[in-house]
C-alpha positions as CSV (number, residue, x, y, z in Angstrom):
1,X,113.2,130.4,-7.2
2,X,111.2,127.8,-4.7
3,X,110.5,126.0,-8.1
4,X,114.4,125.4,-8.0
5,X,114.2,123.3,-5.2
6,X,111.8,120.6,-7.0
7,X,113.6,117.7,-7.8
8,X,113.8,114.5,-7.6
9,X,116.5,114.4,-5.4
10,X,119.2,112.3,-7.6
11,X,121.6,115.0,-8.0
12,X,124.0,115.7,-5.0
13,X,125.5,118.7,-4.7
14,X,129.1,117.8,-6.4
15,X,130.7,120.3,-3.6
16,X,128.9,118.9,-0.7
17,X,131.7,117.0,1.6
18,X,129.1,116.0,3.8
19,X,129.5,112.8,2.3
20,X,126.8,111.4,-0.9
21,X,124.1,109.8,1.6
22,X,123.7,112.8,3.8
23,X,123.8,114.9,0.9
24,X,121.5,113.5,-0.5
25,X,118.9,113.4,2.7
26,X,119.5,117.4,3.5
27,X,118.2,117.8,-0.2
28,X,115.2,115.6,-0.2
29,X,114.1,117.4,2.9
30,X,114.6,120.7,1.5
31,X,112.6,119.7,-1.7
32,X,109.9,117.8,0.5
33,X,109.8,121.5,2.9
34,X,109.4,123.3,-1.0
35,X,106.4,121.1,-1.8
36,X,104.4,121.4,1.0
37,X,105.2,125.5,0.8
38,X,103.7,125.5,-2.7
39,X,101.1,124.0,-1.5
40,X,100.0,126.5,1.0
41,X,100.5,129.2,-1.7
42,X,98.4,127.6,-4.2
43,X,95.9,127.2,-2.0
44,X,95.7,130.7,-0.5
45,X,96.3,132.6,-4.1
46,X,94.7,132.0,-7.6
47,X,97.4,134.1,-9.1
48,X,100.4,131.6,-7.1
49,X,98.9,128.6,-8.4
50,X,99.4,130.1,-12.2
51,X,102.8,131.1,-11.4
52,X,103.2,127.4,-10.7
53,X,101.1,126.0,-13.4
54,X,103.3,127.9,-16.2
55,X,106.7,126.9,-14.1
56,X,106.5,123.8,-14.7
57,X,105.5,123.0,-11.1
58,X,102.9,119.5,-12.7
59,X,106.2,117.7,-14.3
60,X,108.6,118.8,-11.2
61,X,106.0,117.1,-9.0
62,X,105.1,114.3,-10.6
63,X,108.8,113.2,-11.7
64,X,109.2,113.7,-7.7
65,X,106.4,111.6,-7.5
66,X,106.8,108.9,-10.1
67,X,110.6,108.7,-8.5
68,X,109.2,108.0,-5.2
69,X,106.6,105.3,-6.3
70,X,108.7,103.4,-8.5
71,X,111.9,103.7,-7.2
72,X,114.5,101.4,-4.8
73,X,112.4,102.9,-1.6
74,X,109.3,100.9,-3.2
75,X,106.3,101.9,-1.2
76,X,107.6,102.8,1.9
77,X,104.8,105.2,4.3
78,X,108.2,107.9,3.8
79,X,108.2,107.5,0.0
80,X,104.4,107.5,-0.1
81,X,104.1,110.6,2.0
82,X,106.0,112.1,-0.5
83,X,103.8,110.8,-3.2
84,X,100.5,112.7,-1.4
85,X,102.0,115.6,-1.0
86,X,102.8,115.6,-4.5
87,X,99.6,115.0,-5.7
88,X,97.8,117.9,-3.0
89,X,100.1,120.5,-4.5
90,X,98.6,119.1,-7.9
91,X,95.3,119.2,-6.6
92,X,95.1,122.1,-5.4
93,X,96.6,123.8,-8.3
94,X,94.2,122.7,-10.4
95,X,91.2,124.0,-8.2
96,X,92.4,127.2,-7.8
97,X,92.9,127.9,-11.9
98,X,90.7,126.1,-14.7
99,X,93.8,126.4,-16.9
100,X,95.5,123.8,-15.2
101,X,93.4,121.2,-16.3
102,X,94.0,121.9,-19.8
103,X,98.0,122.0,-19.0
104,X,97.4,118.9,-17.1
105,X,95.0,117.1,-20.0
106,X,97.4,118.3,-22.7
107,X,100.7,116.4,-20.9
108,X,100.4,112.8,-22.2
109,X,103.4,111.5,-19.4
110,X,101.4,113.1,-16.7
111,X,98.8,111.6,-17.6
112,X,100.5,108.4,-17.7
113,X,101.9,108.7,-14.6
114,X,98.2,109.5,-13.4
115,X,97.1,106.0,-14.3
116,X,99.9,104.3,-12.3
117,X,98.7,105.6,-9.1
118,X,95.8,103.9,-9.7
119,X,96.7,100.4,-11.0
120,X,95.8,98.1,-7.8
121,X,98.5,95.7,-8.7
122,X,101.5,98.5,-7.3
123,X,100.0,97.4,-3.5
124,X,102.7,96.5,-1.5
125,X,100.9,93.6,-0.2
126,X,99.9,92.1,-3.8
127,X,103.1,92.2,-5.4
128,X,105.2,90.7,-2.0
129,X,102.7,88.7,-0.3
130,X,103.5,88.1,3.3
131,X,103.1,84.5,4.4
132,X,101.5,84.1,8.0
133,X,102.0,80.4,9.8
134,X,98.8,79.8,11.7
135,X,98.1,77.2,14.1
136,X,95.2,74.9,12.7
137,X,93.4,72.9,15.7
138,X,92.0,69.7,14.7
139,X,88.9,68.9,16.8
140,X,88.9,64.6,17.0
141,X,85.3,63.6,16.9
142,X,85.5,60.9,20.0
143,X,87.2,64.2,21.7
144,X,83.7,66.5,20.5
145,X,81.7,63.5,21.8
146,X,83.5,63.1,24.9
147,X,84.4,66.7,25.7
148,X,83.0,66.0,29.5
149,X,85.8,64.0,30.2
150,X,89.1,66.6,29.6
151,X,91.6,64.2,31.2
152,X,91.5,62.2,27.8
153,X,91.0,65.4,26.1
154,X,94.1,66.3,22.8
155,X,94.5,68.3,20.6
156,X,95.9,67.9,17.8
157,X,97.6,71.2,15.8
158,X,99.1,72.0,12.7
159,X,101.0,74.7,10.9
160,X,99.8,76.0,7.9
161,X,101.1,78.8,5.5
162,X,97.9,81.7,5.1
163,X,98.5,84.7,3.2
164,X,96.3,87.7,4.4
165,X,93.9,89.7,2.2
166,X,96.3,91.7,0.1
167,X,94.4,94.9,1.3
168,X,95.8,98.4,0.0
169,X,97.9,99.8,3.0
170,X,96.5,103.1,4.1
171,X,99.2,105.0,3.1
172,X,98.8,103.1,-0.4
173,X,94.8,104.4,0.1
174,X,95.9,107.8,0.6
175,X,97.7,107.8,-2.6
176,X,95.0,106.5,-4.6
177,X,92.0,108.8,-3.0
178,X,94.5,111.5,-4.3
179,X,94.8,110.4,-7.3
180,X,91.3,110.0,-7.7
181,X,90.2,113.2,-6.3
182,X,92.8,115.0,-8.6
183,X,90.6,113.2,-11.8
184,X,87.7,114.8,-10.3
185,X,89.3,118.1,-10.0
186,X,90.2,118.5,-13.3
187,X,87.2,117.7,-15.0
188,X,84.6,119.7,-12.3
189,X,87.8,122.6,-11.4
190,X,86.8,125.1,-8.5
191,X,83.0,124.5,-9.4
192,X,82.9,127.9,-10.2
193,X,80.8,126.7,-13.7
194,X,77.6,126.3,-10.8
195,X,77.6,130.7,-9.3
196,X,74.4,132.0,-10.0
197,X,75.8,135.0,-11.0
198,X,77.1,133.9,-14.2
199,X,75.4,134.7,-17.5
200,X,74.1,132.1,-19.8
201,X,76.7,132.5,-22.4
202,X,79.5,131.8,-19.7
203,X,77.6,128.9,-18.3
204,X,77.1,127.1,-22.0
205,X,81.3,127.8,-22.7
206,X,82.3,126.0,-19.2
207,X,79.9,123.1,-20.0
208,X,81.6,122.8,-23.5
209,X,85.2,122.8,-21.5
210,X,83.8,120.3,-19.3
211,X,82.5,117.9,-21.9
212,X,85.8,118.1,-23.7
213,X,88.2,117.6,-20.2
214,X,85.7,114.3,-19.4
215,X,86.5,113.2,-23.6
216,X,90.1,113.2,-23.1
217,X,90.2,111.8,-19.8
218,X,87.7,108.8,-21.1
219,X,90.1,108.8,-24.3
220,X,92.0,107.1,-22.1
221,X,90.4,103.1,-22.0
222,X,93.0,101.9,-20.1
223,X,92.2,104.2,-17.1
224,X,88.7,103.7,-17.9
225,X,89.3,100.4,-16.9
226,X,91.6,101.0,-13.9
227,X,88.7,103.1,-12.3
228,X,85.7,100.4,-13.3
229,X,88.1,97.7,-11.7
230,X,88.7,99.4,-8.3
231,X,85.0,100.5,-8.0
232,X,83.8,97.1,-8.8
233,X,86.1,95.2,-7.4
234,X,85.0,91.9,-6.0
235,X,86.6,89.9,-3.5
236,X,87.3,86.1,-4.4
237,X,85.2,83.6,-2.3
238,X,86.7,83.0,1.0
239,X,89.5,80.1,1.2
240,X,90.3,80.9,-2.2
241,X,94.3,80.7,-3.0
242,X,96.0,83.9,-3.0
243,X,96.3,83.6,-6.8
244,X,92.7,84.4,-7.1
245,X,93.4,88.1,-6.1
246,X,94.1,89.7,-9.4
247,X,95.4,92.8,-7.7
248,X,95.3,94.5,-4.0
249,X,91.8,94.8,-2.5
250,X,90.8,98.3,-2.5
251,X,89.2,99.5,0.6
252,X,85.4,101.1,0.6
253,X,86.3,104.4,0.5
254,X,88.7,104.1,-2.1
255,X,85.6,101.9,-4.5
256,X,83.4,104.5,-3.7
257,X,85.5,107.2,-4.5
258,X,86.0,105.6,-8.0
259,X,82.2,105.2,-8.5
260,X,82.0,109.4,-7.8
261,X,84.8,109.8,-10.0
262,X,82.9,107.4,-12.9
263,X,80.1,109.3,-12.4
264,X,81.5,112.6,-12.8
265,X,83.4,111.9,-16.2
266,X,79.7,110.4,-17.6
267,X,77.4,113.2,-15.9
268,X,76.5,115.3,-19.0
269,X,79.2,114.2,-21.0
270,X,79.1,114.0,-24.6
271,X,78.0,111.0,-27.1
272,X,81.6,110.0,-28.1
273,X,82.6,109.9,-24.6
274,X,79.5,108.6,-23.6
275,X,80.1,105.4,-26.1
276,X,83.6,105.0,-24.9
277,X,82.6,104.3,-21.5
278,X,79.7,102.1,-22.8
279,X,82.2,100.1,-25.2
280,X,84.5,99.4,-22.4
281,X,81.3,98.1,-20.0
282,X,80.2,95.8,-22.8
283,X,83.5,94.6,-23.6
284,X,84.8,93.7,-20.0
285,X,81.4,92.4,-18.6
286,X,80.9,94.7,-16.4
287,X,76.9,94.3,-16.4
288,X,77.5,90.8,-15.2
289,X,79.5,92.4,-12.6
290,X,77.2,94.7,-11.2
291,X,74.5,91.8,-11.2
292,X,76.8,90.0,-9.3
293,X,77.1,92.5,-6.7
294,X,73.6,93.4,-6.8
295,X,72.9,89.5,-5.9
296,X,75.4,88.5,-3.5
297,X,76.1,92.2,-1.4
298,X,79.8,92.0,-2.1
C-alpha cells in the first residue's frame, strides 16, 4: 500500500548493501515521491482522501513532519519542503471530507505538533542569530564644515557587530501559512455548510459542528496565544539590541493570515469559546497592543 511508504525515513532497509547513507536517501525520496502522490489523490477524489483519513495517513505525515522540523537537519529549505508538503497533503485531506477535522481535532499529538509550526521562536534566524560586521563611517565635524577642501578630507571607520532582523525565512513562511491555512480548513472544511441548495435542518447541524471544531481548537490557550502573537506582532524600536526580539519577525502575509485565521475561530462561535478568546486578550494585554498599533502604524 502507498500508505507503506510513509515514514519517517529512520529505518534502513537491514538488506540494503548500498551502504546506511544512501539507503537511507533512496528511501526518503521514495516516501517524499508517496507524499506528494497522495496529495494529488486527495485532491482529485473525496472517497481517496477517506481512504487516507482512516489509514492513518494525519499521524504518518505529521511524524514525517515533526521529524523533519525538529530533527539534526534543523530547518534546512530540503527539510522544510518536506514539512509543506506534509501539511498540503493534510490540507487537502481535510477539505475534501468534513470527517477529517473531527479525526484531526480528536488527536491531541497532532494537535500538538500543530502548535509547533507556529511558535515564532523555531526561526532559523532567532534561535542562531547571524552576526554581520558593518563598516561604521564617522563623519569629523571640521571635515562636514570643511568638506570643500577634500585634500584634508578622512575618514574615519569602524567595525561594528549588527545582527539583522531575525525575519522568518520564506521557506520558514511557507510552513507557517500552512499551518495556518490548515487551522482554517478544519474549522470552515470544503465550505460546503454555505450551497444554497441545502435545507435548513442541514445548515443548523454544520453550524453546530462548526461551533464545536472552533471550541476545541480555542480549548487550546496556548495556541490561542501563538496565533494573537504572530498577528500582532510588533517590531522593537529600531537600534534596539537583538534581545529585544522575543521571537522571529513574521512577515505581513503570515500576520495577516493569523488575523483571518482569529477571525474565523471567533465568527459565530459559541459563548464558552467566545470567553476563552476574550480571557486570553485581557490577560495578555492585547487591547493595549492593538492601541499601540493603531497609534504608531506598526
Amino acid at each position: 500500500r502507498i500508505l507503506d511508504l510513509l515514514s519517517s525515513g529512520s529505518n534502513v532497509n537491514d538488506n540494503d548493501n548500498t551502504g546506511t547513507s544512501m539507503g537511507m536517501g533512496m528511501e526518503e525520496s521514495i516516501r517524499n515521491e508517496a507524499i506528494l502522490l497522495c496529495t494529488t489523490l486527495a485532491r482529485t477524489n473525496a472517497g481517496s482522501a477517506r481512504l487516507l483519513i482512516f489509514g492513518e495517513a494525519y499521524d504518518k505525515v505529521f511524524d514525517i513532519a515533526n521529524s523533519e522540523f525538529r530533527g539534526g537537519a534543523g530547518t534546512s529549505a530540503g527539510s522544510m519542503a518536506v514539512v509543506g508538503d506534509c501539511l498540503k497533503l493534510a490540507v487537502e485531506m481535510t477539505r475534501q471530507d468534513s470527517m477529517g477535522s473531527e479525526v484531526f481535532l480528536g488527536n491531541k499529538v497532532l494537535i500538538d505538533i500543530l502548535v509547533g509550526f507556529l511558535d515564532l521562536r523555531s526561526g532559523s534566524l532567532f534561535r542562531n542569530p547571524v552576526v554581520q560586521q558593518v563598516n561604521m563611517e564617522e563623519d569629523d565635524l571640521d571635515d562636514i564644515l570643511n568638506d570643500d577642501d577634500d585634500s584634508k578630507k578622512e575618514d574615519t571607520k569602524k567595525e561594528e557587530d549588527v545582527h539583522p532582523v531575525p525575519y522568518l525565512t520564506e521557506e520558514e513562511s511557507g510552513v507557517t501559512l500552512l499551518a495556518l491555512e490548515l487551522i482554517r480548513v478544519l474549522v470552515l472544511g470544503d465550505g460546503s455548510e454555505s450551497d444554497s441548495n441545502s435545507n435548513s435542518e442541514s445548515d443548523s447541524d454544520e453550524s453546530d459542528k462548526k461551533k464545536s471544531r472552533q471550541a476545541s481548537i480555542l480549548s487550546h490557550t496556548h495556541l490561542q496565544n501563538l496565533l494573537i502573537d504572530m498577528g500582532l506582532y510588533t517590531l522593537p524600536p529600531p537600534s534596539s539590541p537583538f534581545s529585544a526580539y522575543v521571537s522571529a519577525v513574521p512577515t505581513l502575509a503570515v500576520q495577516l493570515s493569523a488575523l483571518d485565521v482569529i477571525s474565523t475561530l471567533t465568527h459565530n462561535c459559541d459563548t464558552t469559546g467566545t470567553y476563552q478568546l476574550q480571557e486570553t486578550i485581557l490577560q495578555n494585554g492585547i487591547l493595549d497592543r492593538l492601541n499601540y498599533m493603531v497609534c504608531t502604524g506598526d
